[in-house]
N, CA and C of each residue as an Amber inpcrd file, in Angstrom:
protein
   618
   4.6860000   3.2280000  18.4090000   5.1590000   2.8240000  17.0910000
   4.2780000   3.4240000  16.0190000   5.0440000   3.9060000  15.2960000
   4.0500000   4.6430000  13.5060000   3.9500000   3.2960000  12.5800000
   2.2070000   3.1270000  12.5810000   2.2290000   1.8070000  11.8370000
   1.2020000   2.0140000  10.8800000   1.2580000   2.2000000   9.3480000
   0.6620000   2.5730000   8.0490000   0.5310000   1.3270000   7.5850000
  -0.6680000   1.0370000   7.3590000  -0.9130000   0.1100000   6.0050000
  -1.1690000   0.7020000   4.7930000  -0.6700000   0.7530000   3.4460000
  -0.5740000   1.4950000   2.3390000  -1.9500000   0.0050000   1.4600000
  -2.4880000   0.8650000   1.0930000  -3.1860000   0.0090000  -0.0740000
  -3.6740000   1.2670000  -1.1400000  -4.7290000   0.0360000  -2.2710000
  -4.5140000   1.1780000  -3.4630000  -6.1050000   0.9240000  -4.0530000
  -6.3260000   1.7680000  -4.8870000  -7.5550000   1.6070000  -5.9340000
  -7.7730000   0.6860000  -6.6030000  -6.9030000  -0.1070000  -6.6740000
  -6.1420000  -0.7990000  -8.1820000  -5.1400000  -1.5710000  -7.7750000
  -4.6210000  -2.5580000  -8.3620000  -3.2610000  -3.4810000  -8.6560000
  -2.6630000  -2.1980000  -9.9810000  -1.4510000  -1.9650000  -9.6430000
  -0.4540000  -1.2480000 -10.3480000  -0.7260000   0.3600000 -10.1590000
  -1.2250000   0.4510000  -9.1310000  -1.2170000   2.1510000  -8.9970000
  -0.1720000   2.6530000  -8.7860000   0.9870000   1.7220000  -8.1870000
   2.1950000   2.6530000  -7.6950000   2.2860000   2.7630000  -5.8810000
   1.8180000   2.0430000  -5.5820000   1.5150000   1.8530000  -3.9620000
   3.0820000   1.2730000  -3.4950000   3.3680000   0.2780000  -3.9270000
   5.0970000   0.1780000  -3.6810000   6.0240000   0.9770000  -3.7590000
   5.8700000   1.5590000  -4.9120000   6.9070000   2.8530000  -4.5840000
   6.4000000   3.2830000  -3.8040000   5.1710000   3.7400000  -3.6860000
   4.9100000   4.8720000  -2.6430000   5.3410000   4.3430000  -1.2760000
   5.0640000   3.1230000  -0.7730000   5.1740000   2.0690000   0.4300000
   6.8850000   2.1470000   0.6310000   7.5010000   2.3320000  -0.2210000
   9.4050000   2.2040000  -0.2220000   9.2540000   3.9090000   0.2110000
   8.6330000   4.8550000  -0.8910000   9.1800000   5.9010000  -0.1320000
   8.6910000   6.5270000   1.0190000   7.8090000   6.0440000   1.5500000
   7.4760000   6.2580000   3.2530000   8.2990000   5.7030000   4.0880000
   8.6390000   3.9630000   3.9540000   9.2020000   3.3560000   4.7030000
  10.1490000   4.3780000   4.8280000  11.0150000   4.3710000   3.6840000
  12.7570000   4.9880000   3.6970000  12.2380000   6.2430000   4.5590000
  11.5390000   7.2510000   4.3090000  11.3090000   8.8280000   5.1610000
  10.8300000   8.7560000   6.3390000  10.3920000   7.1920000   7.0990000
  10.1380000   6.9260000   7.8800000  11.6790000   6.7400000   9.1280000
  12.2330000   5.6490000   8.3760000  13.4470000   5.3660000   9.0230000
  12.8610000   4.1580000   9.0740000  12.3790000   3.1230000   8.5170000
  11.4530000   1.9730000   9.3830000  11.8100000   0.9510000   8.6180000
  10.4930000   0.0820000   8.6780000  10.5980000  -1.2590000   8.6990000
   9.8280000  -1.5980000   7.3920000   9.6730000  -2.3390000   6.3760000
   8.3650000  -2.4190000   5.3140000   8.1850000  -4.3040000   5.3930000
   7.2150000  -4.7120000   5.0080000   6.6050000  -5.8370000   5.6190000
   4.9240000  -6.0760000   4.4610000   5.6270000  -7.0930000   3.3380000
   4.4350000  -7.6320000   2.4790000   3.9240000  -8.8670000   3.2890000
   2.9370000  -8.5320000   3.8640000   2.5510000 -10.0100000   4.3200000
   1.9920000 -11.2960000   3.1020000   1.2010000 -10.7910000   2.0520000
   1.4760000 -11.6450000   1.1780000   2.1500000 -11.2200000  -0.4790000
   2.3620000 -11.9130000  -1.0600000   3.3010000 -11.2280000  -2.2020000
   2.3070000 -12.5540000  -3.1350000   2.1440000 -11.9340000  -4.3340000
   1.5600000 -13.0090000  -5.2990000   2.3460000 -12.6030000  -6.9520000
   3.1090000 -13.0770000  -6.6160000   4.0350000 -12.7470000  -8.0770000
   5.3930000 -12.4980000  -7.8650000   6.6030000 -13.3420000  -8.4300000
   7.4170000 -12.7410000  -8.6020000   8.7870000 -12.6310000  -9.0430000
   7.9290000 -12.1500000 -10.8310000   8.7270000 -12.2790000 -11.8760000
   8.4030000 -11.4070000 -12.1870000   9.7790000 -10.3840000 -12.1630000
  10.9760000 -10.5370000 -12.5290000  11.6300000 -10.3230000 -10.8770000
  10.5710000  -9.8310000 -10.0660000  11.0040000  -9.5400000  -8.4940000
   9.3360000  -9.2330000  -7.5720000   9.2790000  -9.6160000  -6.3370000
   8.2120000  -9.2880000  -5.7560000   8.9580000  -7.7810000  -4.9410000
   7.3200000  -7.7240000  -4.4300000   7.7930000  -5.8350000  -3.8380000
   8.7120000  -6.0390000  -2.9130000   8.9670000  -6.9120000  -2.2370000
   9.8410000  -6.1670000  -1.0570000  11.2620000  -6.4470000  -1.8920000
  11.3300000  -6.8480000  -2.8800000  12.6430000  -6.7910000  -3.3970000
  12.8750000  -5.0730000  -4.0190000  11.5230000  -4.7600000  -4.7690000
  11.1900000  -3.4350000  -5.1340000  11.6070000  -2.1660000  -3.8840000
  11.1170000  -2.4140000  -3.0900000  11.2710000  -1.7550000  -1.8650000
  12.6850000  -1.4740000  -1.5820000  13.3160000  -3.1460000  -1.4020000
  14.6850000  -2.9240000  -1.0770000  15.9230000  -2.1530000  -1.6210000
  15.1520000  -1.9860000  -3.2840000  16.2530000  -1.9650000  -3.7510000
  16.1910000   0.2300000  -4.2420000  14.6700000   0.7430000  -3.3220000
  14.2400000   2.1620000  -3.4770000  14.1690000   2.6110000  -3.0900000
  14.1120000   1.8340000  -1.2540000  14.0420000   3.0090000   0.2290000
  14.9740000   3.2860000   0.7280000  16.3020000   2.4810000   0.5600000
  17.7270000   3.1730000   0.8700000  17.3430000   2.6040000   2.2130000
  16.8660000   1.4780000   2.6920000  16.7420000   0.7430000   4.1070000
  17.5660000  -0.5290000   3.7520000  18.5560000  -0.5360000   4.9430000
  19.3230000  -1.7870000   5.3900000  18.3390000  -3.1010000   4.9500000
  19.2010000  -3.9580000   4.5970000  18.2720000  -5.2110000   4.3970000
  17.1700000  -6.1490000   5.4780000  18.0060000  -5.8840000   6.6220000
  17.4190000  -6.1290000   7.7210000  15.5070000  -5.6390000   8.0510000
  15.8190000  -4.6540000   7.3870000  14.4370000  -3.6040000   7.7270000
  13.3710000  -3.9670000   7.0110000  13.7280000  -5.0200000   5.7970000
  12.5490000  -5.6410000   5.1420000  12.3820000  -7.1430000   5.1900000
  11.1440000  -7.3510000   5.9040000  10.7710000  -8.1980000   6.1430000
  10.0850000  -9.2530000   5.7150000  10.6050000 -10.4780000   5.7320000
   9.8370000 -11.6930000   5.2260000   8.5110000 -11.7350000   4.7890000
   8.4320000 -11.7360000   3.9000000   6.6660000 -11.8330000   3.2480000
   6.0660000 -13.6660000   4.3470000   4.5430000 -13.3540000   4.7710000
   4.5540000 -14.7380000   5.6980000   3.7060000 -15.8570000   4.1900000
   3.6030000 -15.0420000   3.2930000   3.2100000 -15.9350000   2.1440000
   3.6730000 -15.2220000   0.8960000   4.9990000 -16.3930000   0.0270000
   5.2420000 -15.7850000  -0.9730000   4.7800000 -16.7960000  -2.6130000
   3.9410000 -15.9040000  -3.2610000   3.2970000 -17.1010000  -4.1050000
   4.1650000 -16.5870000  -5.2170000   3.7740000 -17.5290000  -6.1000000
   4.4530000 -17.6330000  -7.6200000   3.2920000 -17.0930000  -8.7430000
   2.2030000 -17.3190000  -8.4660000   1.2660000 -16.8350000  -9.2280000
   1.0890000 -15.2190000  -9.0790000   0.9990000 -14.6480000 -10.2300000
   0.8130000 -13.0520000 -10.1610000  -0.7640000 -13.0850000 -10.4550000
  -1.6870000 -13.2180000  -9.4220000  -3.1930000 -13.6140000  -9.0260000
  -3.6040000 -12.8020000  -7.8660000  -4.5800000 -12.8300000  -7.7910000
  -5.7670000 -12.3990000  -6.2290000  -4.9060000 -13.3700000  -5.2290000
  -4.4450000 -13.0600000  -4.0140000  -4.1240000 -13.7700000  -3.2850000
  -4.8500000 -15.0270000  -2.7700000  -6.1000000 -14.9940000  -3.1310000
  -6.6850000 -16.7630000  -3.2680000  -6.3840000 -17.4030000  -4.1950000
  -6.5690000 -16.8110000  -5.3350000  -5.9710000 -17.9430000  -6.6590000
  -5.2130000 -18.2300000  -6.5950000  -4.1200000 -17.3340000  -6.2510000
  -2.4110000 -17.8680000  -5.7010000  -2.3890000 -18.5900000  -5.3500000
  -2.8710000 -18.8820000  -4.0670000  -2.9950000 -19.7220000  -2.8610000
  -3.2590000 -20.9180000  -3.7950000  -4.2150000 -21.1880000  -4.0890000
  -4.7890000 -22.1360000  -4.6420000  -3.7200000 -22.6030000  -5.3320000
  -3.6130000 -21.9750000  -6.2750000  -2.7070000 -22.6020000  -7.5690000
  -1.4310000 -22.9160000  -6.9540000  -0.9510000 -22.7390000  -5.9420000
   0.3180000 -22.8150000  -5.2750000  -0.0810000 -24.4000000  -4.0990000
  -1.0590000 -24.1500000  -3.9800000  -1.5630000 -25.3840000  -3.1910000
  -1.0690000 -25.1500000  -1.6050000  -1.6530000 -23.9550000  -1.0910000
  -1.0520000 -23.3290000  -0.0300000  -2.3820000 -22.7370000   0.8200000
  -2.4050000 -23.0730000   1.5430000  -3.3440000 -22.3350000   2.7200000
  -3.1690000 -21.3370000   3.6050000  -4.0610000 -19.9250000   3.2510000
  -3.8710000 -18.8020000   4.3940000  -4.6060000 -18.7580000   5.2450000
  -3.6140000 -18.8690000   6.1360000  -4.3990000 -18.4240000   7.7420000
  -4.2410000 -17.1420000   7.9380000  -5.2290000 -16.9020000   9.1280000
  -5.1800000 -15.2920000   9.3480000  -4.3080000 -15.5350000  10.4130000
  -4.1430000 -15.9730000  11.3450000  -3.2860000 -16.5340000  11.9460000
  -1.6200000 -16.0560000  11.8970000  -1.3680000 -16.4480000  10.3910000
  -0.3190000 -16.1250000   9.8350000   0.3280000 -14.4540000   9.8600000
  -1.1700000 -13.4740000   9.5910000  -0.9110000 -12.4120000   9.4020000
  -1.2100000 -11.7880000  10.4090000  -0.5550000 -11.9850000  11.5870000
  -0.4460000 -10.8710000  12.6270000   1.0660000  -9.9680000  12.4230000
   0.3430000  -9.1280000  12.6690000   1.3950000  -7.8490000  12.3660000
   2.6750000  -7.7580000  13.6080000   3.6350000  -8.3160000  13.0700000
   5.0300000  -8.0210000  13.0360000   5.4410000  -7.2940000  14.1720000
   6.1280000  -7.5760000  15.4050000   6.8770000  -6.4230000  16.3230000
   7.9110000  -6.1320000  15.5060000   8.1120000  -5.0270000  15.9260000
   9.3310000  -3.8940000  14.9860000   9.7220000  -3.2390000  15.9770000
  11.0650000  -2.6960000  16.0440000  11.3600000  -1.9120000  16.6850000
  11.2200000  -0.4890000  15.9550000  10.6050000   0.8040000  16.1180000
  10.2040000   2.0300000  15.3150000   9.4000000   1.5660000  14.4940000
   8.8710000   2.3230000  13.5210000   7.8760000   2.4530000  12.6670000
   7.5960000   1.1930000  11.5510000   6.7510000   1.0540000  11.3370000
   6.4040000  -0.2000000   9.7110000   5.3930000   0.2650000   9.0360000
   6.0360000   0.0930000   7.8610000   4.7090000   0.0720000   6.4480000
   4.3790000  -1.2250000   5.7600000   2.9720000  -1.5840000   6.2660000
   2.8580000  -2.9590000   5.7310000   1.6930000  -2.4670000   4.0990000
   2.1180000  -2.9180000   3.5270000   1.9910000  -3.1320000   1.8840000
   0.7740000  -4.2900000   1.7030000  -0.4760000  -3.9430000   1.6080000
  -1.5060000  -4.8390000   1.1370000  -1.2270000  -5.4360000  -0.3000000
  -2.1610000  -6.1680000  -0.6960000  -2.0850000  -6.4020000  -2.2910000
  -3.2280000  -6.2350000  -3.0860000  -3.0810000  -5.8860000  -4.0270000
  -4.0440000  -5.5110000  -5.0730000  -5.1570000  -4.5400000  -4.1790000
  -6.3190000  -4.2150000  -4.5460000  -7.5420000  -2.7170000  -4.0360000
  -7.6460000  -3.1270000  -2.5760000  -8.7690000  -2.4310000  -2.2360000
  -9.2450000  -3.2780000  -0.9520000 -10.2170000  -4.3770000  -0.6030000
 -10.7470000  -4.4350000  -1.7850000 -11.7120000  -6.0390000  -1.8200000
 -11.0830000  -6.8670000  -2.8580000  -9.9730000  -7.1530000  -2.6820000
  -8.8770000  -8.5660000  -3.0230000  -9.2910000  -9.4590000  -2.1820000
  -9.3630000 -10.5520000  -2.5960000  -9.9860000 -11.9220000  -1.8970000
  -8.3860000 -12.1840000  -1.6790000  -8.6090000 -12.2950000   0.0060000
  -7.3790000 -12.7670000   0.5070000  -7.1740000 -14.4340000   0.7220000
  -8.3070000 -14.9890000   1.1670000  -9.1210000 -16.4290000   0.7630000
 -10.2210000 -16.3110000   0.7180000 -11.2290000 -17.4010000   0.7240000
 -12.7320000 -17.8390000   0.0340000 -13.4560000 -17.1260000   1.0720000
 -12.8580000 -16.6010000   1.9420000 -14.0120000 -15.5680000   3.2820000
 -13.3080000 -14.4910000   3.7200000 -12.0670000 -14.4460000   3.2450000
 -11.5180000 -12.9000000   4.0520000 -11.3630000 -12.1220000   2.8760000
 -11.8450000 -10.6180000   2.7420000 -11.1600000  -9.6220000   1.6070000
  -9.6450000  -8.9950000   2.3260000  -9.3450000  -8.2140000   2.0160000
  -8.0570000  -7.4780000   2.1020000  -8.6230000  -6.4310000   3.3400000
  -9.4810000  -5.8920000   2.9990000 -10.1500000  -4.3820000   3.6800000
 -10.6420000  -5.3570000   4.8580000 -11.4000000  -6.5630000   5.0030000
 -11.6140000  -7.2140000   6.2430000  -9.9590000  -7.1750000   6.6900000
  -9.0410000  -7.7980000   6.6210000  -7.8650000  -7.5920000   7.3690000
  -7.4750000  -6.9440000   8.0810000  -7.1470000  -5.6460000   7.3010000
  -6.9280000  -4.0590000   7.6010000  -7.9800000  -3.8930000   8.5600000
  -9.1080000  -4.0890000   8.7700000  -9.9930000  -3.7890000   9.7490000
  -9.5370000  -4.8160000  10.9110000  -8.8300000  -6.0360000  10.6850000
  -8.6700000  -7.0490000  12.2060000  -7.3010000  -6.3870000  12.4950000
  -6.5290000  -5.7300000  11.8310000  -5.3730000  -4.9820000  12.1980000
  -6.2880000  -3.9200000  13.0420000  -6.8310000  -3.0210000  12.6330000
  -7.2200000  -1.6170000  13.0650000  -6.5190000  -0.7850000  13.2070000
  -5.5660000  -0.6940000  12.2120000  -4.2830000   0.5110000  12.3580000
  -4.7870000   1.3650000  11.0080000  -3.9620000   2.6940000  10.7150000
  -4.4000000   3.5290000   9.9800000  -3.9130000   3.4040000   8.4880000
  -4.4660000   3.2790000   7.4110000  -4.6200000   2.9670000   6.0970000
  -4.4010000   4.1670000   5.2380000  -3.8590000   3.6960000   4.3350000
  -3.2010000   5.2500000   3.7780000  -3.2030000   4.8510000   2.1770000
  -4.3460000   5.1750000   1.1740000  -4.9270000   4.8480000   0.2010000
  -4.1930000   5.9910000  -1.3640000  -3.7280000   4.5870000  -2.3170000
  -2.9120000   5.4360000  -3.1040000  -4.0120000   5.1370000  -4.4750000
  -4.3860000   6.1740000  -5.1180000  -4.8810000   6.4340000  -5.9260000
  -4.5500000   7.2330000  -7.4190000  -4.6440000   6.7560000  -8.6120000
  -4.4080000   7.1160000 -10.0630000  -4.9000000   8.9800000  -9.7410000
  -4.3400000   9.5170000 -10.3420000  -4.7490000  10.9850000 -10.9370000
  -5.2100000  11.1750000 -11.6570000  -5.6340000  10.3430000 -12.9040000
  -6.0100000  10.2660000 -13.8880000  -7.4500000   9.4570000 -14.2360000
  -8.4730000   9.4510000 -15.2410000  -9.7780000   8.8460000 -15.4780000
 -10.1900000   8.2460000 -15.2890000 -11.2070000   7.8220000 -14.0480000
 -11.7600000   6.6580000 -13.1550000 -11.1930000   6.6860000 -11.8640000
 -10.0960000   7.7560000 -11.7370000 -10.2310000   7.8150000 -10.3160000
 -10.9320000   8.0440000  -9.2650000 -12.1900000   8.9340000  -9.5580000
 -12.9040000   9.7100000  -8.5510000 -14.2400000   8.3940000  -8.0860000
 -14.8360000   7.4110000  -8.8900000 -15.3270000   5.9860000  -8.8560000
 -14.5320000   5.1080000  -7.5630000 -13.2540000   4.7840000  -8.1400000
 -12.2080000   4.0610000  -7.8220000 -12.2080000   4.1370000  -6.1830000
 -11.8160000   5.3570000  -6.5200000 -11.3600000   5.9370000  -4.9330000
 -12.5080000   5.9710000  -3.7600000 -13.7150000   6.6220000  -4.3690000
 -14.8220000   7.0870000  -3.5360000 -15.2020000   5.3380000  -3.2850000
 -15.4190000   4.6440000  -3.8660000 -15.6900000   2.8390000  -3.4600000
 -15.0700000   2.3450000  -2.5870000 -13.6030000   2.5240000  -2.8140000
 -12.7180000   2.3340000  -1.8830000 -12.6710000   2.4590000  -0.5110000
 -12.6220000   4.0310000  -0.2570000 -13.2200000   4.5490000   0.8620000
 -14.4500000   3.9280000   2.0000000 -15.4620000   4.1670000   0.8050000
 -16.9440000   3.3850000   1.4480000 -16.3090000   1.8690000   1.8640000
 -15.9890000   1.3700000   1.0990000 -15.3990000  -0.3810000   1.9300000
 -14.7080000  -0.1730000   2.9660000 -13.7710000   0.4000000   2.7020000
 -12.6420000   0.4370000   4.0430000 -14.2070000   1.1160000   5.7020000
 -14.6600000   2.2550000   4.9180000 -15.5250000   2.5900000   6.3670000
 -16.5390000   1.9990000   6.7800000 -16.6870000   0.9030000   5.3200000
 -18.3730000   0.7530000   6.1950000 -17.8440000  -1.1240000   6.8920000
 -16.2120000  -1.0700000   6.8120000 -15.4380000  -2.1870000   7.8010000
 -15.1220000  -2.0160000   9.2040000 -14.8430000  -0.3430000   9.5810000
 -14.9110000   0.7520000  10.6780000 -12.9610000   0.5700000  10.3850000
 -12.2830000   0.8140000   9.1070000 -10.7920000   0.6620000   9.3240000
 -10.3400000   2.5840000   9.4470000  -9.8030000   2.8850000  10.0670000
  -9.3220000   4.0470000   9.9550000  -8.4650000   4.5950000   8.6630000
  -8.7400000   5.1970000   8.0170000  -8.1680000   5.9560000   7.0540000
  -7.7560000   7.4400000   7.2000000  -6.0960000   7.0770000   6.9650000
  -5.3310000   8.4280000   7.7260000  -5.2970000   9.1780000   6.3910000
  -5.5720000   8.8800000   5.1930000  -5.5230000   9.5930000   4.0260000
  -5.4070000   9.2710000   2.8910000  -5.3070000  10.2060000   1.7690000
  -5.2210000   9.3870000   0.4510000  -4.3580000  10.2360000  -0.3250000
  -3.5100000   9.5070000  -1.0260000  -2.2840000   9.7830000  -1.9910000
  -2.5920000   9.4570000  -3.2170000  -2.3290000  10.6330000  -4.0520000
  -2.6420000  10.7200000  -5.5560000  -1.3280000  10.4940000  -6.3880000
  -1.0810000   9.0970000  -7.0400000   0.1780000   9.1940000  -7.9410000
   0.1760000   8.9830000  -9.4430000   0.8420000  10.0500000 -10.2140000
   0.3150000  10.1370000 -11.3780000   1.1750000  11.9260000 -11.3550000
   0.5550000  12.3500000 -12.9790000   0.7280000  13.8160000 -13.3360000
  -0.6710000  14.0560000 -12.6820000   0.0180000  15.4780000 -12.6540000
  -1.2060000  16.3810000 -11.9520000  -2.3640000  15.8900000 -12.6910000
  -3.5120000  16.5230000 -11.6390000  -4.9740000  16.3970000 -12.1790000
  -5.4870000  17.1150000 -11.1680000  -5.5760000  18.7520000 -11.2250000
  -6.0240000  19.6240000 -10.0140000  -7.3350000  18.8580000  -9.7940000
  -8.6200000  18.9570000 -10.6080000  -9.9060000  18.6240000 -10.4790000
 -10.2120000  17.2770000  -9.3930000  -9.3330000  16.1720000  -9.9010000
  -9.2880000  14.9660000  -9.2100000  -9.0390000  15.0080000  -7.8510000
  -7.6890000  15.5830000  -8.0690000  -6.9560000  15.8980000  -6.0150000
  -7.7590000  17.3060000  -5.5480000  -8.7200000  17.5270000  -6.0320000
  -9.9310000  18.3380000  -5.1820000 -10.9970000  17.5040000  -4.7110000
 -11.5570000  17.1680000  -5.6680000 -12.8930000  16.4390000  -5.7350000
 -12.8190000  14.7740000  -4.8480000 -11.7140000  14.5480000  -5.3190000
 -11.7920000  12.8360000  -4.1200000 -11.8420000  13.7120000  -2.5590000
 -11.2400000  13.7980000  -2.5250000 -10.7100000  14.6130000  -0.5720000
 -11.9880000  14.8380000   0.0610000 -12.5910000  15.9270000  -0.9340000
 -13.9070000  17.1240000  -1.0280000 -15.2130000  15.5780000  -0.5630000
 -15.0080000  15.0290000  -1.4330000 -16.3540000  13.6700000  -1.5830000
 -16.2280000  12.6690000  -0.3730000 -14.8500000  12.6390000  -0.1090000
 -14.6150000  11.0450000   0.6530000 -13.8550000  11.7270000   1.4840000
 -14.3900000  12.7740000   1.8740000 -14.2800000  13.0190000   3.1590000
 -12.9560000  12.9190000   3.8900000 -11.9760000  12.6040000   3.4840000
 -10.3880000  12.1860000   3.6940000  -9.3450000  13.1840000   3.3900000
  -7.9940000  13.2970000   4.4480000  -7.4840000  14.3750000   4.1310000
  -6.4520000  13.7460000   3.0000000  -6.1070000  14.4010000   2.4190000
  -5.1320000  14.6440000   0.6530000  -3.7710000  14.7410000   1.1390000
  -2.9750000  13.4740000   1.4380000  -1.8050000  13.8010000   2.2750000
  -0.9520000  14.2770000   0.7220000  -1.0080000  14.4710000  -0.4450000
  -0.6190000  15.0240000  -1.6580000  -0.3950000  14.2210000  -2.5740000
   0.8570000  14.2410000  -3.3390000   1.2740000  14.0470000  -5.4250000
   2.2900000  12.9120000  -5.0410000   2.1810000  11.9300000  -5.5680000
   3.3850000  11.2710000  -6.1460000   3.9160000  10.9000000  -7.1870000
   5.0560000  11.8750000  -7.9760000   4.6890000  11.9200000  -9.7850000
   5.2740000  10.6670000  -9.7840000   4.8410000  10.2830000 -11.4110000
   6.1060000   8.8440000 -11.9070000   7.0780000   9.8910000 -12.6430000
   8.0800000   9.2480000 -11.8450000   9.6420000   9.4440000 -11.9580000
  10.2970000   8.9750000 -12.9740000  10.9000000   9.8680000 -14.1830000
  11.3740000   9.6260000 -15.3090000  12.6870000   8.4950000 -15.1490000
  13.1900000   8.7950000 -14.1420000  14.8560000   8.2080000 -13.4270000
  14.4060000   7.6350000 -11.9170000  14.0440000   5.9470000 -11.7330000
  13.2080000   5.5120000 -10.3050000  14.4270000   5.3310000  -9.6640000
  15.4620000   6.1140000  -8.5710000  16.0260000   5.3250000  -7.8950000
  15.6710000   6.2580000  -6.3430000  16.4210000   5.8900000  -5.7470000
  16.2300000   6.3940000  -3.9280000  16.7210000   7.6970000  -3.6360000
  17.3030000   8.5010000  -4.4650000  17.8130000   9.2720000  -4.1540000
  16.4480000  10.5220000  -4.9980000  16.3220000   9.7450000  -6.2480000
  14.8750000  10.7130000  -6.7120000  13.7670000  10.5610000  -6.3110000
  13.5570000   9.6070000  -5.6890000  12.0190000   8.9760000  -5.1530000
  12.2100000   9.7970000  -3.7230000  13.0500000   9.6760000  -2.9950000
  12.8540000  10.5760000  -1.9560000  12.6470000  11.8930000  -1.9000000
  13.4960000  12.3380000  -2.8770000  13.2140000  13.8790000  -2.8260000
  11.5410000  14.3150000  -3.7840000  11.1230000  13.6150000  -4.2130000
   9.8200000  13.5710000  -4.8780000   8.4740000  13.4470000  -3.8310000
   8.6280000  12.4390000  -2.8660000   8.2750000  12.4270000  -1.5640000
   8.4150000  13.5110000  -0.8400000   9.7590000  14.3020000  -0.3050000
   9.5520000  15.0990000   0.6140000   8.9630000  16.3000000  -0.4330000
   8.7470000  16.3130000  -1.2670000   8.4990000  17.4950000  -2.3140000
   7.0060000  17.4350000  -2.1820000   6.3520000  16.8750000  -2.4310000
   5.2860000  15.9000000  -2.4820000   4.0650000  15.4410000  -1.8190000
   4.8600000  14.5790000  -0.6470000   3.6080000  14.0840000   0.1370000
   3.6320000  14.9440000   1.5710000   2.6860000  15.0500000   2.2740000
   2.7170000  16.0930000   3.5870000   1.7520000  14.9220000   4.8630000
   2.6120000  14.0500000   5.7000000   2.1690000  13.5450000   6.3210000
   2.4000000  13.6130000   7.5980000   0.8400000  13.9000000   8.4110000
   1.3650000  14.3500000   9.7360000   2.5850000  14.0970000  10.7310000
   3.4330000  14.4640000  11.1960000   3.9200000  14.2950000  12.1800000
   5.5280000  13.5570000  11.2120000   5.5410000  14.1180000   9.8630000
   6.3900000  13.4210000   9.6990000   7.4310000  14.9060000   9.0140000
């Protein structure tokens, strides 16, 4: 089974789209294990409505909060308790992209971060990053957390307008291969997001 966890630098980098347009070029499955927000829609509604995947293929978030927060505050303010328990990763039949939330040191509760997770998964992490000012900080931190957790990182995705200097210099520093560009799309639907993707991103074996 091809199993990607997508996370990001940042809350609002664009990791959902990016997470919809893998799933969809995948043929697969997408899977928020927690969602903390969602007004006017949470991602897997985002997803559903960008990867051109049957409804079936997106899967139940195992915690859906109302607060648009760190997935502890959520919790909290929702008056809800996460177990890790909860977040074992999903049998699927073919491939899944499971969708973290917010960077990789998001307090998932009062003792787990996000990047601890991804490390009790131990599947390969696929890091979406701004093109633009403060990325090369952002990203290179990022990195160091995820490795010095021992999580595998299959690569990192730059979304944004170009920024040659940036999509040299992160790769070059953090040691990670540059699976490529994901522009923002003047017109977001499935039919442009895909072809922006296959234009775009270059991921092994795909």
């Amino acid at each position: 089974m091809s199993l990607f966890v997508v996370t990001g630098t940042d809350t609002g980098i664009g990791k959902t789209v990016f997470s919809a347009a893998l799933a969809g070029a995948l043929g697969g499955s997408y899977w928020k294990p927690i969602q903390a927000g969602v007004d006017p829609e949470g991602d897997s509604e985002t997803v559903a409505r960008l990867s051109g995947l049957p409804a079936d293929r997106i899967l139940p978030e195992a915690y859906r909060l109302t607060t648009p927060a760190s997935p502890h505050l959520a919790a909290r303010i929702d008056g809800v308790e996460i177990e890790l328990d909860r977040l074992a990763l999903p049998p699927v039949d073919g491939p899944l992209v499971v969708e973290g939330a917010g960077g990789v040191l998001v307090p998932v509760s009062e003792t787990l971060l996000m990047a601890d997770l991804f490390a009790h998964w131990g599947k390969p992490v696929i890091l979406c990053a701004r093109t633009g000012l403060g990325t090369i900080n952002h990203s290179l931190l990022s990195l160091e957390a995820l490795r010095a957790r021992g999580v595998p990182v299959a690569g990192i995705v730059f979304i944004g307008d170009p920024h040659a200097e940036n999509e040299r210099i992160v790769p070059a520093l953090g040691k990670v291969a540059n699976l490529g560009r994901l522009p923002h799309l003047p017109a977001l639907d499935p039919a442009s997001l895909a072809a922006a993707f296959a234009a775009g991103i270059s991921l092994p074996g795909l």
